[in-house]
N, C-alpha and C positions, 0 to 999 in steps of 0.2 A: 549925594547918592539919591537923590529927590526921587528924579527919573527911574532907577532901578527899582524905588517903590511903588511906584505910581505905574509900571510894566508888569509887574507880579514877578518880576525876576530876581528880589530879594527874598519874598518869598519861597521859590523855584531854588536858591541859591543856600538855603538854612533848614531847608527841610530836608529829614531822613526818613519821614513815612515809606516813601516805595524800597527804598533799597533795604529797610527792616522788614516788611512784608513778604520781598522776595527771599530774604534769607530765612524768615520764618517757615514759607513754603516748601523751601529745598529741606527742612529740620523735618519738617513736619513728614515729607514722603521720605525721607529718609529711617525715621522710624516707623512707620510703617512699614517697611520694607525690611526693614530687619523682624519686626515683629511677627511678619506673617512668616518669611522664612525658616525661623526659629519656632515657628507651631506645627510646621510640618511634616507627617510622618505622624503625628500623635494625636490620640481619641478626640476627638471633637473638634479638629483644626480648624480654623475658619477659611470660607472661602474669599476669592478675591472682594466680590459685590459686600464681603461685611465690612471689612474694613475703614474707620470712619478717624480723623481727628481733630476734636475742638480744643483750642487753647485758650489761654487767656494770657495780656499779653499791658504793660505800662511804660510808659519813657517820662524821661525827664530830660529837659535838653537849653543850655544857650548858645546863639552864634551872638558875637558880637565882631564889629569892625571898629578896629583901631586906628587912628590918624597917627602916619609917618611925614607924608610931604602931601596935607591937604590944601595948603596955601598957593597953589598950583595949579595951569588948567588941566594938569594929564596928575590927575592926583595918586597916592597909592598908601594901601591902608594895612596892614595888622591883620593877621582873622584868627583867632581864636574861637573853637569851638569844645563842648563839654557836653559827653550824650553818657546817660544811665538808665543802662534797659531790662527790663527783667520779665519772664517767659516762665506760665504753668501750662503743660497741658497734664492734666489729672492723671495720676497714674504711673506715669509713662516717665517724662524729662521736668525737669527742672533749671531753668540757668538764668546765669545773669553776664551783662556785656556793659563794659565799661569802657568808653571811648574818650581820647583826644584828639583835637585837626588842629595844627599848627601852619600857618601858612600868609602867603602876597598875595593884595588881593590890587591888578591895577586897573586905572579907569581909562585906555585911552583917549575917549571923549564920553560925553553924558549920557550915551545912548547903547553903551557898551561895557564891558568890562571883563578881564581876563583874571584867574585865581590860582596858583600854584600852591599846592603845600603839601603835609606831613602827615599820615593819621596812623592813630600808636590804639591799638585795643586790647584790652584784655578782658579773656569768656571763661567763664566756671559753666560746670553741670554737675546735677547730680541724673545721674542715671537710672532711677527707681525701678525698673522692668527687669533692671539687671545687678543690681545692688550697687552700681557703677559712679563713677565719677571721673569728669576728666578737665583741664585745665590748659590755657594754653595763649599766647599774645600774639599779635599779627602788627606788623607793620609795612608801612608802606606811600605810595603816591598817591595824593588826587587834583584832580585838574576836573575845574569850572571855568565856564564861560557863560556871555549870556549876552544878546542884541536887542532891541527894540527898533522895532522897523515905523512905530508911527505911534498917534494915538492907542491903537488896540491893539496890533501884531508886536510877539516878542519872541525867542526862541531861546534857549538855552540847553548845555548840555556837559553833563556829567560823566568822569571816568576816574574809577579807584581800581589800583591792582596792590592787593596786600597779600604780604605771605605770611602765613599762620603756620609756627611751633608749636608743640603741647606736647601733653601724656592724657593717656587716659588708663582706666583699672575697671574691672568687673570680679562679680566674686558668682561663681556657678556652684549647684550644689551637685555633686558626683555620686556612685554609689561610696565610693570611697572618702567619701567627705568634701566639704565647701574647697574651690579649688581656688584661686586669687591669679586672674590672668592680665597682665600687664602690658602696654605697646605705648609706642613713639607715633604722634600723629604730625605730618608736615601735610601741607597743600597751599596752592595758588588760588586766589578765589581776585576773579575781576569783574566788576561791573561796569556795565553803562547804558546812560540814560540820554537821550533826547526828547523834547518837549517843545509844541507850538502851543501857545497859548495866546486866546485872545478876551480883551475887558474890554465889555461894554457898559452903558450907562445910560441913563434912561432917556440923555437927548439925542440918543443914535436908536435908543431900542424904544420906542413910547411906551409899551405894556408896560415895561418896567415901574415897580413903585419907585416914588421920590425917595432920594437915599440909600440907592440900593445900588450894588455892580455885579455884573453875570460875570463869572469868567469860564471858558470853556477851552481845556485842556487837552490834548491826546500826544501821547507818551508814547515811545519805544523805548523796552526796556532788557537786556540783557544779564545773567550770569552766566560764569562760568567758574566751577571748580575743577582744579589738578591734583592729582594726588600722589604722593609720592608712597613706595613700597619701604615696607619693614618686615623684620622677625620680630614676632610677639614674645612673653615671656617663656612660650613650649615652646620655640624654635618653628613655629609655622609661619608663613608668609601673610601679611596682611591684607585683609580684602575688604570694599566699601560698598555698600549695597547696590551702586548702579555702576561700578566698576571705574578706575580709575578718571576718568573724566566725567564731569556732570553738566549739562546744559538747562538753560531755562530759558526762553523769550516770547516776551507778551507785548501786546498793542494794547494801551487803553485809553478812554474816551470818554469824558464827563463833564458835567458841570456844577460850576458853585457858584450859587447864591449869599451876596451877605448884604446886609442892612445896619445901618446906625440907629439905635434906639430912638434919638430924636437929632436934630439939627443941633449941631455943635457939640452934640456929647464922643465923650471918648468912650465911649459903649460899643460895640457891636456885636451882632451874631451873626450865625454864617452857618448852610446845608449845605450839602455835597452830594450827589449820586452820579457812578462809574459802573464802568463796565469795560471786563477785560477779557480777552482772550490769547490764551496760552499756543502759538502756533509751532515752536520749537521744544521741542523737550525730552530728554531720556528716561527721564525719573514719573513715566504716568503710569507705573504698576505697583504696587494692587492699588491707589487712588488715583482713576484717570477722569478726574473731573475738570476738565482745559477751561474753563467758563466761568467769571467772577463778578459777584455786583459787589459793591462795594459805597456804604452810607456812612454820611460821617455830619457830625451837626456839633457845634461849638461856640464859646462864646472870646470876646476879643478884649483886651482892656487897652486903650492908648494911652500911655502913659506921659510921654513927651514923644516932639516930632525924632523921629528914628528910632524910639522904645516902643514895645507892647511886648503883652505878654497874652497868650492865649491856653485854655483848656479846650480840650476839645474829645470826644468819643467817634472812633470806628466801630463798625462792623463788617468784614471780612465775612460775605458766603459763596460757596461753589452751590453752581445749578445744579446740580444731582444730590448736594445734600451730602458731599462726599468730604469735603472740610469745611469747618468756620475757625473766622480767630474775633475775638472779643479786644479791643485796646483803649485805654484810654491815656491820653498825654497831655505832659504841662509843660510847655514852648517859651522860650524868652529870646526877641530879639532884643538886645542892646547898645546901641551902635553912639559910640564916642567923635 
């Protein structure tokens, strides 16, 4: 799997950064949305333009590939993956998302590979704005692919459709006392991603220092949730802040730099800055900030040829100052 790393498409292939971002973002206007509509009607409500949320946000994550029939020119491997994510925005939500991807991963020649498999989640919250909690696991399909078209051109492209069961509880205070309202949550949440990326190096790019490789990224990237109707604990029909269906989709476009400490170490570091824009979406009220940069600087450990392990910090801000999210994550590729 030389090729798929030397393409950035193993990387492209074991990362969760954007599809956690995007679901961060749909939480994030999600509550807000409920927050503003529950203020109003009452003393002091706030207006759309106040409405702001920062989070703070950590992963912990391995993929590794497993050899089934490597001894082969059309090889095919094992994929195991293990993601632990956990989400504060102050105040407001609390939760934590615990993931599995079980799946084939095959190569039909060196410059390509196809992935089929399995992803099983399960998400807590505590709901603090509401005294709430809710709970719930999603399973489902995902399919990767990913080509290299040459030294520098690569493409790849991502699609999970998982279906999410849960409950959730809130407890409201009434004049008649604390009331405990309870519901059944289902919905359909599918993503997908496509990515050209291209890596350069400094005898294609001169500027470039010695040891260093540019890659430059631009993404389409899609959600969508479904949601299915219930009766609540009072016998009311359930409702979700931007109504049963949810859309999201962004273009984004960046690049990274990363460098080897010195010639032959397994050292590196690595910056990042993007930029996105939100051109599809139902959910821009009351935070309608479409427009993202997005920094990220990290360092790399190689540990043996198809091991590393990296740390690395984001920051997530909207141009208007209308969201940020704070994350930092510790990555391990392990590949057998």
């Amino acid at each position: 799997m030389a090729a798929m790393g030397e393409s950035g498409l193993r990387a492209f292939c074991s990362s969760g950064s954007d599809f956690g971002e995007m679901v961060n973002r749909a939480v994030s206007y999600q509550t807000a949305q409920r927050l503003y509509q529950g203020a109003q009607g009452r003393p002091g409500a706030p207006d759309a333009d106040d409405m702001r949320s920062r989070s703070n946000t950590w992963v912990t994550q391995n993929d590794s590939l497993i050899p089934i029939f490597d001894n082969v020119a059309r090889p095919v491997f094992g994929r195991v993956l293990v993601r632990v994510a956990g989400r504060d925005e102050p105040g407001r939500v609390q939760s934590r998302s615990d993931r599995l991807d079980l799946g084939i991963l095959y190569a039909p020649t060196a410059q390509c590979f196809v992935s089929i498999g399995i992803g099983a989640e399960e998400t807590t919250a505590d709901i603090l704005y509401a005294d709430g909690r809710s709970r719930g696991q999603s399973f489902g399909p995902r399919f990767d692919a990913g080509m290299s078209f040459g030294p520098v051109w690569s493409a790849g492209i991502r699609y999970d459709h998982l279906k999410y069961q849960g409950d959730s509880e809130v407890n409201v205070n009434t004049p008649a006392g604390r009331l405990n309202i309870a519901r059944d949550n289902e919905y359909t949440r599918q993503y997908l991603q496509a990515d050209l990326i291209g890596r350069f190096y400094p005898n294609q790019l001169p500027f470039l220092p010695e040891r260093s490789v540019l890659r430059w990224t631009t993404s389409l990237q899609m959600l969508d949730n479904r949601y299915e109707q219930f009766t609540d604990s009072l016998g009311r029909q359930t409702s979700e802040p931007f109504g049963h269906h949810e859309r999201l989709s962004l273009l984004r476009s960046g690049f990274n730099v990363s460098r080897s400490f010195r010639e032959g170490s397994d050292w590196s570091m690595f910056g990042e800055l993007a930029y996105d824009y939100q051109f599809d979406t139902n959910m821009a009220f009351p935070i309608d900030d479409r427009s993202v940069v997005t920094g990220t600087v990290g360092i790399v450990r190689q540990l043996a040829r198809g091991k590393r392990v990296q740390v690395f910090y984001d920051y997530y801000h909207h141009t208007r100052d209308r969201r940020s999210r704070s994350n930092i994550s510790l990555i391990g590729v392990i590949d057998f």
